[in-house]
C-alpha positions in Angstrom: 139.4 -125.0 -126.8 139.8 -121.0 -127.1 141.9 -119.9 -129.8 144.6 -117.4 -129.1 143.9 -113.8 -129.2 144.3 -111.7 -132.5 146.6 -109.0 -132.5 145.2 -106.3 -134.2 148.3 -104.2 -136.2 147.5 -100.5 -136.1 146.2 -98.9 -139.2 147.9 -96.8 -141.8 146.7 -93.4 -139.9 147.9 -91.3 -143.7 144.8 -91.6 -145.8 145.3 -90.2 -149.1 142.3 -88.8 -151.3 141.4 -90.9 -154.1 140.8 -89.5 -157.7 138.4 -88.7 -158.0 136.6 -88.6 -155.2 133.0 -90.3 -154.7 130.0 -88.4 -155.6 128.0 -86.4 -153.1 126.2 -88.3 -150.4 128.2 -91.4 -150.7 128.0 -93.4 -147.7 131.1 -96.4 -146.1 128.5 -99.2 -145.4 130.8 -100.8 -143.0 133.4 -99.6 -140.7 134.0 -100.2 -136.8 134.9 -97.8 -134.1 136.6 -98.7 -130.4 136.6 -96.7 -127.2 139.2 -96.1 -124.2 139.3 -99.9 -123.2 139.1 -97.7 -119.5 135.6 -96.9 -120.1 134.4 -99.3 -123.0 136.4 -102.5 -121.8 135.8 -105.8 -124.4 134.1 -109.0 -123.2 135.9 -111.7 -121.1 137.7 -113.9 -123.8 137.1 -111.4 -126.9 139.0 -112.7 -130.3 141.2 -109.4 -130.4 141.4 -106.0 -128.0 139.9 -103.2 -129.6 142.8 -101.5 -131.5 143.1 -97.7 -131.3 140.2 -96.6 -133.9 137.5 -94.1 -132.8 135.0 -92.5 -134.3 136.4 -89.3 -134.2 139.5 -91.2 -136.0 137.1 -92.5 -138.3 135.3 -89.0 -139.1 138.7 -87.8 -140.4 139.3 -90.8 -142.7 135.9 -90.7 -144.5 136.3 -86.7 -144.7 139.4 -87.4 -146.9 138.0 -90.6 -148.6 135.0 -88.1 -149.7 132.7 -89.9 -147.7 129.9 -88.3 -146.3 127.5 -90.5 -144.5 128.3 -93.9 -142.9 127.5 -96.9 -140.7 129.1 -98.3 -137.8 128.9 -101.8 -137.4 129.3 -103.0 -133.5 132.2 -104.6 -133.2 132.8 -108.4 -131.5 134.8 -107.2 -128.8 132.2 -105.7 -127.1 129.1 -108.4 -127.9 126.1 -107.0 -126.7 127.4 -103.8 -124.6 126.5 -101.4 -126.8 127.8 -98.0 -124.3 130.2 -97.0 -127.1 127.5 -97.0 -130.0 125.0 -95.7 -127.3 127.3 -92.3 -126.4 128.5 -92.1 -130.0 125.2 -91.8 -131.0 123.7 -89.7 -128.7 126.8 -87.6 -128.9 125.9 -86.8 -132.7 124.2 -83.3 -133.5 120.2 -83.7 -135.3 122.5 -82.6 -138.5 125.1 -85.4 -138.1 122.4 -88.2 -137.3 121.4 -88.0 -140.1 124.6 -89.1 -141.9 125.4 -92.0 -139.8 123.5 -95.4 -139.6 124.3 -98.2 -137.0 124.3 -102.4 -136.5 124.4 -103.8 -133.2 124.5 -107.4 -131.6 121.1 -109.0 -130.6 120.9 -111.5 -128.3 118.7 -112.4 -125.3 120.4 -110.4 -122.9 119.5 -107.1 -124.8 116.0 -105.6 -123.5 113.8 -104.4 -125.6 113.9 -101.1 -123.9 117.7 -100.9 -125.5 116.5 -102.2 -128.8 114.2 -99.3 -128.6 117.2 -96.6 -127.1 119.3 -97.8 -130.5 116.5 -97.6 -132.8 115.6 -94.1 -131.8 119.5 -93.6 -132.2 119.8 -94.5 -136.1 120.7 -98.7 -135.4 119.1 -100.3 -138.2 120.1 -103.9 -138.6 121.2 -106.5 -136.3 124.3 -108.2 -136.9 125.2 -111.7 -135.2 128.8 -113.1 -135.4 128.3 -116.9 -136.0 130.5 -120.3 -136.6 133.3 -121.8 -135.4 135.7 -118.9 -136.6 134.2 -116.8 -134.2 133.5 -119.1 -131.4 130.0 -117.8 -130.4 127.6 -119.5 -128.7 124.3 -119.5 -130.3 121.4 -122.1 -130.1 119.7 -121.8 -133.3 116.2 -121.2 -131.7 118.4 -118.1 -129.4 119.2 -116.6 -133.4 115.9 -116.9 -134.4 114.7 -115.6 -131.7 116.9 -112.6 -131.5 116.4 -112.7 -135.8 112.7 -112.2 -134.9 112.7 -109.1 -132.8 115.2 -107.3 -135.1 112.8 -107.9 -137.4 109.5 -106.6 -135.2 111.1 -103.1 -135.6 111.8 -102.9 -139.1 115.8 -103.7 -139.1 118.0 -105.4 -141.7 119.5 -108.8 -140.9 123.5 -109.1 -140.7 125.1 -112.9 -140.4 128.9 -112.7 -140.2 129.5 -116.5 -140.7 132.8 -118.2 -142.0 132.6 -119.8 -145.1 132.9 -123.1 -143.7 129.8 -122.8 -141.8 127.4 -121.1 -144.4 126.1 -124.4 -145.4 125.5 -125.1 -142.1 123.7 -121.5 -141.6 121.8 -121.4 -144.6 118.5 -122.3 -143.1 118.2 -118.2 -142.2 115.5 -116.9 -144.6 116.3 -113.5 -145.6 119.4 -112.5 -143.8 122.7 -110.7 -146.0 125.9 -112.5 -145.3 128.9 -109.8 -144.2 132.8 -110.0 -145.6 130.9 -112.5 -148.4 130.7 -115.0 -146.2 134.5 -115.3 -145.6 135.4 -117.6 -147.8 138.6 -119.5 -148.3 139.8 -119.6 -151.7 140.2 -122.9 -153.6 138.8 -125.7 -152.0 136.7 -124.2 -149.1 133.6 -126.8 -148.5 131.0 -124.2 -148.7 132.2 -123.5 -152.5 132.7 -127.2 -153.6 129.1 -127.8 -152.1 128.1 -124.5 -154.4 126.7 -122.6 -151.6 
């Protein structure tokens, strides 16, 4: 059964500078950007519609955070249409490329013509949104498979898996788990089985 869509609340837009502020070069290692749902709509059946956050949006938070360089992590609403990434990417001066790293979905369905596009583009690791919290359907031979070819170009490995399911995940050699494996506090399965 499909779960009810998330609503997204709209993010404090007054960012305040913190004290001090990072040292030079410092880099957010996670942060997601969404497009004119117009031009980048989200999948049939996504979890939540892409709240108003673009990368120009995000450009002016990590300038007052101190933040220099960063990577965007492809968000779930748009699985493996990766447009948004693509033009924000490409829209990026030789200067700013260098600043700004990327993640995108693998699955099948992505050629390896795109994989190559997003390589060239600064996507380094493959992320894949797993488990019953996020409803996806993945055969485990489809996230190996898709785990291989991220691999076959030299990228990082992403699993965003609930904590209930780690245990049920764990036989991924070599993968980092995102959001630390969401787990519950007290009493979630995956900590009483010490996972």
């Amino acid at each position: 059964m499909a779960q009810a869509q998330q609503v997204i609340p709209q993010w404090v837009r007054e960012t305040r500078a913190p004290v001090p502020l990072p040292p030079a070069k410092s880099c957010d290692c996670q942060f997601h950007i969404y497009g004119d749902v117009g031009k980048y709509p989200p999948k049939k059946g996504a979890s939540y519609q892409p709240p108003a956050a673009t990368f120009e949006d995000m450009r002016g938070v990590l300038k007052t955070l101190g933040f220099e360089r960063g990577v965007i992590v492809h968000p779930m609403p748009y699985d493996t249409d990766h447009r948004l990434l693509i033009d924000t990417l490409e829209s990026l001066n030789e200067n700013d490329r260098k600043n700004f790293r990327a993640t995108c979905i693998v699955k099948d369905n992505v050629s390896d013509q795109e994989l190559q596009r997003l390589d060239a583009l600064g996507v380094r690791a493959a992320r894949f949104n797993i488990g019953r919290r996020y409803e996806q359907i993945y055969t485990r031979d489809a996230v190996r498979r898709a785990i291989d070819r991220a691999r076959e170009i030299g990228w990082h490995v992403r699993l965003h898996v609930g904590g209930d399911d780690i245990e049920s995940n764990s036989d991924f050699p070599g993968v980092d788990q995102e959001h630390h494996g969401r787990h519950r506090p007290y009493g979630a399965s995956a900590f009483r089985a010490g996972a």
